[in-house]
C-alpha positions in Angstrom: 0.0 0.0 0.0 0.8 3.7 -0.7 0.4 4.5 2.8 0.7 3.9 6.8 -2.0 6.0 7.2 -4.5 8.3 5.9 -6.6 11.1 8.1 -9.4 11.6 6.3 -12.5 13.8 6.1 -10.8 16.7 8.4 -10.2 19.8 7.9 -6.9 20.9 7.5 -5.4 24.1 8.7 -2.1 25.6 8.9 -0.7 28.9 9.2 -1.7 30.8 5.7 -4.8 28.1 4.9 -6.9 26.4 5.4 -8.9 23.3 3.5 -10.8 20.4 3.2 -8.6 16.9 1.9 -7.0 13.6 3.0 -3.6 13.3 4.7 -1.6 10.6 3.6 1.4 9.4 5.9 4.4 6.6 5.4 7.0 6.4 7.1 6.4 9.1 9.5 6.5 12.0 7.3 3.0 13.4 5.3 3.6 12.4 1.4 0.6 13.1 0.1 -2.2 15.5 0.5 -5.8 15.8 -1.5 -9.4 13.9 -2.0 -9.3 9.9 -2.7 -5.7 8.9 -1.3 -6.5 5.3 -1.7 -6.0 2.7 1.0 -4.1 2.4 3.8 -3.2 0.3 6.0 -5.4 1.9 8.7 -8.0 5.1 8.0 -8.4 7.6 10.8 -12.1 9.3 10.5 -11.5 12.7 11.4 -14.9 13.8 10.1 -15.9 17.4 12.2 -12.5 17.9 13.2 -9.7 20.2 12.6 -6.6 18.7 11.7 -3.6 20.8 12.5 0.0 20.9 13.2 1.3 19.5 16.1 1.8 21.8 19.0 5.0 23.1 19.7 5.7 24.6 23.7 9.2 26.3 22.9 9.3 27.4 26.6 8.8 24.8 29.2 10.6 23.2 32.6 11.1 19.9 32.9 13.8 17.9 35.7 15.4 21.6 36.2 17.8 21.8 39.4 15.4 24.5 41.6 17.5 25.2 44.5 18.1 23.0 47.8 15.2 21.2 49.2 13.0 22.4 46.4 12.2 19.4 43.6 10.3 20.3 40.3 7.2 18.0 40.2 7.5 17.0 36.3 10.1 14.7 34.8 10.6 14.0 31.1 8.0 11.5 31.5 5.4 13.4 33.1 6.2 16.4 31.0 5.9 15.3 27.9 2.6 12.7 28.9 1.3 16.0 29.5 1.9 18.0 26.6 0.8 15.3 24.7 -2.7 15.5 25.9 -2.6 19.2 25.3 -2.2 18.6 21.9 1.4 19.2 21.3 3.9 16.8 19.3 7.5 19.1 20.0 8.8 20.4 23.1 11.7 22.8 24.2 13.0 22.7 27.6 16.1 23.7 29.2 19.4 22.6 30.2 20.1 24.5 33.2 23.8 25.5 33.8 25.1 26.0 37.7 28.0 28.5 38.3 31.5 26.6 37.4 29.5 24.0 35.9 31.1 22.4 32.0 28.2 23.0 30.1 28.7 20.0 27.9 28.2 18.4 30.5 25.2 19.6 31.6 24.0 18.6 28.3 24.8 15.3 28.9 23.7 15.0 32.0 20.1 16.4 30.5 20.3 13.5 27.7 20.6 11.3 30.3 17.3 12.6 32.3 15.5 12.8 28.8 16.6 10.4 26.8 14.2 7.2 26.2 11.8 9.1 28.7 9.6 11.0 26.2 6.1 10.8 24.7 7.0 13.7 22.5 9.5 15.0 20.4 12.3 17.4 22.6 15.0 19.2 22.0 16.6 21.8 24.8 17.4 25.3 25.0 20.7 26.0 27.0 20.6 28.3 30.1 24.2 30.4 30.4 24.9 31.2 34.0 28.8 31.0 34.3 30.5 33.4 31.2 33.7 32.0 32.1 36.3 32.1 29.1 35.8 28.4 28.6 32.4 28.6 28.3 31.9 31.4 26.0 35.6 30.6 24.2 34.8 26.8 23.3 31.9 25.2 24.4 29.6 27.5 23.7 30.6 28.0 20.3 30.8 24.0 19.9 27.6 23.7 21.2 25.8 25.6 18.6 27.4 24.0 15.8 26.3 20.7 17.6 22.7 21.8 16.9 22.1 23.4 20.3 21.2 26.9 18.6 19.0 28.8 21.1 20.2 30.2 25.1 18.7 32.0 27.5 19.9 34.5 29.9 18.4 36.0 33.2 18.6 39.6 34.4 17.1 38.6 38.0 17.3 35.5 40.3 20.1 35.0 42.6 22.9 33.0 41.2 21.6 33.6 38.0 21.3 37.1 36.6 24.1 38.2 34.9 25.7 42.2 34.9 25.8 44.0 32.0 28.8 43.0 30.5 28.6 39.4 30.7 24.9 39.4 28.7 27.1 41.6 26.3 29.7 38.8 26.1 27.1 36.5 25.7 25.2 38.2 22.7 28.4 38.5 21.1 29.0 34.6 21.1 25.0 34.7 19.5 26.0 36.9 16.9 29.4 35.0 16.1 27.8 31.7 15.8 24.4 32.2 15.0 22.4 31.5 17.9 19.3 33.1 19.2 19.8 34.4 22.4 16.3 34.2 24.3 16.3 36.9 27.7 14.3 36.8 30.7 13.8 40.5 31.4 13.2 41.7 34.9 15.5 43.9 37.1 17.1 41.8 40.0 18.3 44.9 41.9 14.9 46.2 41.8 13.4 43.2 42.8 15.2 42.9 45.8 15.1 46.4 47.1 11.0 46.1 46.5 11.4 42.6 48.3 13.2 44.2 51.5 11.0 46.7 52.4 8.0 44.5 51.6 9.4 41.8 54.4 10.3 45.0 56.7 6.7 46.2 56.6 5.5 42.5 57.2 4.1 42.2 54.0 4.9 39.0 53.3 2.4 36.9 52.0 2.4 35.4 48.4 0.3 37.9 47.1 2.9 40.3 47.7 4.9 38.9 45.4 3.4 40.8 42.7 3.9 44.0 44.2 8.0 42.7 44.4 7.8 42.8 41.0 5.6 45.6 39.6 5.7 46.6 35.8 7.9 48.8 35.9 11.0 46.1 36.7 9.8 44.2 33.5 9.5 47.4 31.1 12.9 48.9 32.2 14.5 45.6 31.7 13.4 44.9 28.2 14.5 48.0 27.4 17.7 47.1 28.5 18.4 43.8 27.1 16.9 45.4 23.6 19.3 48.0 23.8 22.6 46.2 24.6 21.0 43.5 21.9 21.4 46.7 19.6 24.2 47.4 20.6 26.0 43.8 19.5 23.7 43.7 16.6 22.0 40.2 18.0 18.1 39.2 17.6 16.7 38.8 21.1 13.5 37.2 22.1 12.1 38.8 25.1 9.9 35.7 26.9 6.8 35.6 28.9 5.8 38.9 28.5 3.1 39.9 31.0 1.9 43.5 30.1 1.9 46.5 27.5 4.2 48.6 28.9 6.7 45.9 28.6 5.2 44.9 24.8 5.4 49.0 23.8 9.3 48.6 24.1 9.2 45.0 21.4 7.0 47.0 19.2 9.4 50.1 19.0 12.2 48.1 18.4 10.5 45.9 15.7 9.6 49.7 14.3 13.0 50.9 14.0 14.3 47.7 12.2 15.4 45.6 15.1 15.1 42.0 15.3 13.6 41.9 18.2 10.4 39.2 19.0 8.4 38.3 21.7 6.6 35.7 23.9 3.4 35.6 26.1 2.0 33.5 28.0 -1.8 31.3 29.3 -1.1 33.2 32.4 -1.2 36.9 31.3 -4.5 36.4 29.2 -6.9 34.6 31.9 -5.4 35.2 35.4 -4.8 38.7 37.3 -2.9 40.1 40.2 -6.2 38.7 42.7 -5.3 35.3 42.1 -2.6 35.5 44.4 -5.1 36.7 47.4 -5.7 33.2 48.3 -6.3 32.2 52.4 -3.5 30.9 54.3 -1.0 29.9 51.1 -3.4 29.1 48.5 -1.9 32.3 46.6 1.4 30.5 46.5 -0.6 28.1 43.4 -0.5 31.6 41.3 3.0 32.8 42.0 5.7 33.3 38.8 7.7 35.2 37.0 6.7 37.9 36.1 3.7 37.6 37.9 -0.3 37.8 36.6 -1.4 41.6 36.1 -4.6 43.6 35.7 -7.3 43.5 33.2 -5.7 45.8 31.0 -2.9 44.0 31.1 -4.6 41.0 29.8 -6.0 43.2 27.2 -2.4 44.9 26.1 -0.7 41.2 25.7 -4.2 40.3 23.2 -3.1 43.3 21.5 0.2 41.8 21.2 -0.9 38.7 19.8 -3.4 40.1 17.6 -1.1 42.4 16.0 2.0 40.7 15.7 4.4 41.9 18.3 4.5 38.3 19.8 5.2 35.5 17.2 4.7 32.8 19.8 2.6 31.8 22.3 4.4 29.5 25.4 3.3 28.1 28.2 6.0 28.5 30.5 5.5 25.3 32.1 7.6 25.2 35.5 5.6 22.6 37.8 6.1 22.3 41.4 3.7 20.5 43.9 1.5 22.5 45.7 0.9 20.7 49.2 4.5 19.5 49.1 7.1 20.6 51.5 9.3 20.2 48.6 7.2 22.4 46.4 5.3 25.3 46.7 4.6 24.7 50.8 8.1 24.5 51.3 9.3 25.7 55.2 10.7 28.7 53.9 8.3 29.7 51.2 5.7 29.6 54.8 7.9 32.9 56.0 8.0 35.0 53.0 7.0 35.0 49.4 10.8 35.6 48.6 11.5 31.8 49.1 7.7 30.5 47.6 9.5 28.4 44.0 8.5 30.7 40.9 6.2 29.0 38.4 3.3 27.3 37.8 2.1 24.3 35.2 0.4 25.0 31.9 2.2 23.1 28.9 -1.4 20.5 29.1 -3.7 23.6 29.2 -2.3 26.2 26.9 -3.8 25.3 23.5 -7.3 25.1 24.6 -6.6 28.3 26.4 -5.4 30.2 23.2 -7.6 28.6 20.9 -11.1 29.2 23.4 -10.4 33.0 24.2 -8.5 33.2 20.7 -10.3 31.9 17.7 -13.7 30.8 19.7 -14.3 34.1 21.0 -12.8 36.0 17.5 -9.7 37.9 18.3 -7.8 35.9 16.2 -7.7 33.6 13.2 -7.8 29.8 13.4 -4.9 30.4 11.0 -3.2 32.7 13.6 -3.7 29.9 16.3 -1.7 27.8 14.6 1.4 30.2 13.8 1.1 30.9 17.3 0.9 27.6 18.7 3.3 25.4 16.0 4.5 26.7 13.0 6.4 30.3 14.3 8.1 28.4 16.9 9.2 25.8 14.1 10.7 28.7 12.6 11.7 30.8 15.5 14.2 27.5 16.6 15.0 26.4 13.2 13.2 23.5 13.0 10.5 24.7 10.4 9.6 22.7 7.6 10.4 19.8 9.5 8.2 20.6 11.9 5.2 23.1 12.9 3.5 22.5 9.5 1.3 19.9 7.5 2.8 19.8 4.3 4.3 17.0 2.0 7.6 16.6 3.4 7.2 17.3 7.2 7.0 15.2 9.8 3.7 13.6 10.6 3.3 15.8 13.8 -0.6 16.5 14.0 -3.3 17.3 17.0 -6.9 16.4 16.2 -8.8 18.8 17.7 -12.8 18.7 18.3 -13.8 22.4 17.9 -16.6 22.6 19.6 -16.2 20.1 22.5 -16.8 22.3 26.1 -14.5 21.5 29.0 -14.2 22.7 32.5 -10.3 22.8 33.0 -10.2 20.5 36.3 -7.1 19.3 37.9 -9.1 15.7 37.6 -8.5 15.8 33.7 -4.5 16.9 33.9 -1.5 14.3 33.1 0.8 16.7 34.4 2.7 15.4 38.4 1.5 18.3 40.2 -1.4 18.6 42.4 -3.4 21.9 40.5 -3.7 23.5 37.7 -3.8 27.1 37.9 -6.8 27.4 35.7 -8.8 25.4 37.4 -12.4 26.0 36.6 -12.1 27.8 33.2 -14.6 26.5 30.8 -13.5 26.9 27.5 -14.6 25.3 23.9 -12.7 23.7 21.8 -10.2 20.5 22.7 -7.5 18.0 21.1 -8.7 14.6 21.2 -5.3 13.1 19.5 -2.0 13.6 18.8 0.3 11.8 16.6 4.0 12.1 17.1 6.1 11.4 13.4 3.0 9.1 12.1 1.9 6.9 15.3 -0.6 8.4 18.0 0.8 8.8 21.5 -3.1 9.9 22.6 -6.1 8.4 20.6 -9.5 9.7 21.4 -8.4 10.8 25.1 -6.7 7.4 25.6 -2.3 7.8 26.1 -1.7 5.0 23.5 1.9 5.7 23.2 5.1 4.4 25.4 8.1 6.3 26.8 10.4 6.7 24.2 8.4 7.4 21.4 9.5 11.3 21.8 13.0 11.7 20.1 15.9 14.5 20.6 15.8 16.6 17.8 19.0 18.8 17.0 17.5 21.8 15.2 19.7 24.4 12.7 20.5 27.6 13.0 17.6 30.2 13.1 17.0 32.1 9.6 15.2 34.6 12.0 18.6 35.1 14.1 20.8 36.5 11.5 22.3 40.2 12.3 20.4 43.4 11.3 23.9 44.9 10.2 23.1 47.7 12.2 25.1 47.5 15.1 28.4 48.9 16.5 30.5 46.3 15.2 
């Protein structure tokens, strides 16, 4: 027979179309595409549903070294089971470096924690801490050529924010090698001053953690990292935006020429600043970085989407256990917010988010939805055509999604190792019922038919969208 497989009666959609054919797969990649395929070794009835490109969550957590006594609630495993039920086929998490740490070998000791373990497709961002010559000098520059093309770099968190000069150092090993320097932007000075006099004044609570970290720490940070990015001449993406202020800076840049792109989040588009209010500790579910907003915030970051200042929509998936000393109830998260662990779970929840507040309720396309979702992050971290589209030629990466199928988001229905979901109780409209990872289904009709090991490490190229402006100083 011609093919594996063929989806029929769906309808297809990708970023720039959508239609009504067949989708014939061998081998794990789509070959063919059109009306009367032929036979197959098995037909898949997709008759009322939207066929689309896999999901790709180019920002999550999983097995990431959080600090002592603190343990992150998702492996590999768990991760990956999860994004697969949330309609995602591709993952991107990262490989955390430690000061004085080789970081080839935290590479390898990430393969190790990955490898074998996944339901999904992966492949990991790297996470610069130590600048040290021999990190910037030779295995950063090895790395990248090794197909590790994307790293990130923090401006707060202690033992991890970097001055300055060493993000300048950094950029300039991007812009040498072709990597795609990603940038956590909020002001770790500022953040701790705010945090001091907060605990002084007893305010201590985890609601105060948003007022540790108001606005204006994330606006005058991405300014920053934009303007040393202009300096060296270096795209930037600016992740998990959380409100306009913060977007106004992208969009300037983007105006003058820059390459400069941007993120958001589940997070900043359903919850707000209240959701941290909760008795006793329950606000401690809601706390991350940069925290939920207002209203208008929510609105500003729709804006974003809807007008192109952020290319892609993450989830920022960073799990810990809620009623877990070694989570979010951990001894010294009880005595101030400073110690509560920053982030909450969403890799399982953030398609039917985007696609319910997005496409069901009109602010953006169906199209839109899935450049947001797949095929910008395909070619944000070089791995587009491969992935992040349905075309002949790609891998067979698909979601089957039921459009009009109503859920209550409930902790009950999550695959995720945590013990909430910070959306608990959002009704929304729209929800995958499989996905198939390169031609075989890891979840069938709500049913986790797959096995560990079914995801694969993919090394991705260079990003066409990180090439220099040839505007900077040097």
């Amino acid at each position: 027979m011609t093919f594996d497989t063929i989806i029929r009666g769906g309808t297809i959609a990708t970023a720039a179309d959508t239609v009504k054919c067949d989708v014939g797969i061998q081998g794990g990649k789509i070959t063919a595409l059109g009306a009367n395929l032929g036979e197959a070794r098995e037909i898949v009835d997709a008759t009322g549903h939207l066929v689309l490109p896999g999901g790709i969550d180019s920002h999550v957590h999983f097995a990431q070294p959080s600090g002592p006594g603190i343990v992150m609630a998702d492996d590999f495993e768990s991760g990956t089971r999860s994004a697969a039920f949330g309609g995602n086929t591709m993952v991107l998490p990262f490989a955390v470096q430690q000061k004085g740490e080789s970081l080839r070998q935290v590479v390898k000791d990430y393969h190790a924690k990955a490898d074998g373990n996944c339901y999904v497709d992966v492949s990991f961002h790297l996470v610069i801490v130590d600048t040290s010559e021999r990190v910037l000098g030779q295995e950063l520059p090895a790395l990248v050529n090794d197909g590790y093309t994307s790293f990130k770099v923090f401006m707060t968190y202690e033992g991890m924010a970097l001055s300055d000069m060493e993000m300048l150092n950094v950029m300039a090993v991007a812009r040498e090698t072709g990597a795609l320097v990603m940038v956590h932007a909020e002001n770790y000075d500022a953040i701790r001053f705010l945090t001091d006099r907060l605990e002084r004044a007893g305010k201590t609570a985890p609601f105060f953690h948003g007022p540790s970290r108001p606005i204006p720490i994330e606006r005058e940070a991405t300014h920053r990292a934009i303007s040393l990015a202009e300096l060296v001449d270096v795209p930037v993406m600016i992740v998990h935006v959380s409100n306009g202020e913060a977007m106004e800076e992208i969009r300037r840049a983007q105006q003058k020429g820059l390459k400069v792109y941007g993120e958001t989040c589940p997070q900043y588009l359903v919850l707000t600043e209240q959701d941290l209010e909760g008795l006793n500790m329950e606000g401690a579910k809601y706390v991350c970085s940069p925290p939920p907003r207002d209203k208008k915030s929510q609105s500003e970051c729709w804006k974003g989407l809807q007008q192109g200042v952020f290319s892609v929509f993450s989830s920022d998936h960073c799990p810990f256990r809620y009623d877990d000393p070694q989570g979010k109830l951990t001894p010294k998260g009880r005595t101030s917010f400073r110690w509560v662990p920053n982030g909450i779970p969403g890799v399982e929840t953030r398609l039917p988010i985007l696609f319910s507040e997005g496409v069901k309720k009109g602010r953006i396309s169906l199209n839109e939805f899935v450049a947001l979702s797949s095929t910008n992050h395909a070619k944000t971290y070089g791995l587009y055509p491969k992935k992040g589209t349905i075309a002949v030629g790609a891998d067979a990466d698909i979601a089957i999604w039921d459009p009009d199928r109503s859920v209550t988001i409930s902790q009950s229905l999550m695959h995720h190792n945590v013990d909430y979901t910070p959306y608990e109780g959002i009704e929304v409209t729209g929800w995958p019922v499989s996905t198939m990872v390169r031609g075989r289904f890891v979840v069938r009709d709500g049913k986790l038919t797959g096995a560990k090991g079914d995801g694969e490490y993919v090394s991705r190229d260079k990003s066409p969208l990180a090439t220099p402006s040839g505007t900077g100083m040097f």
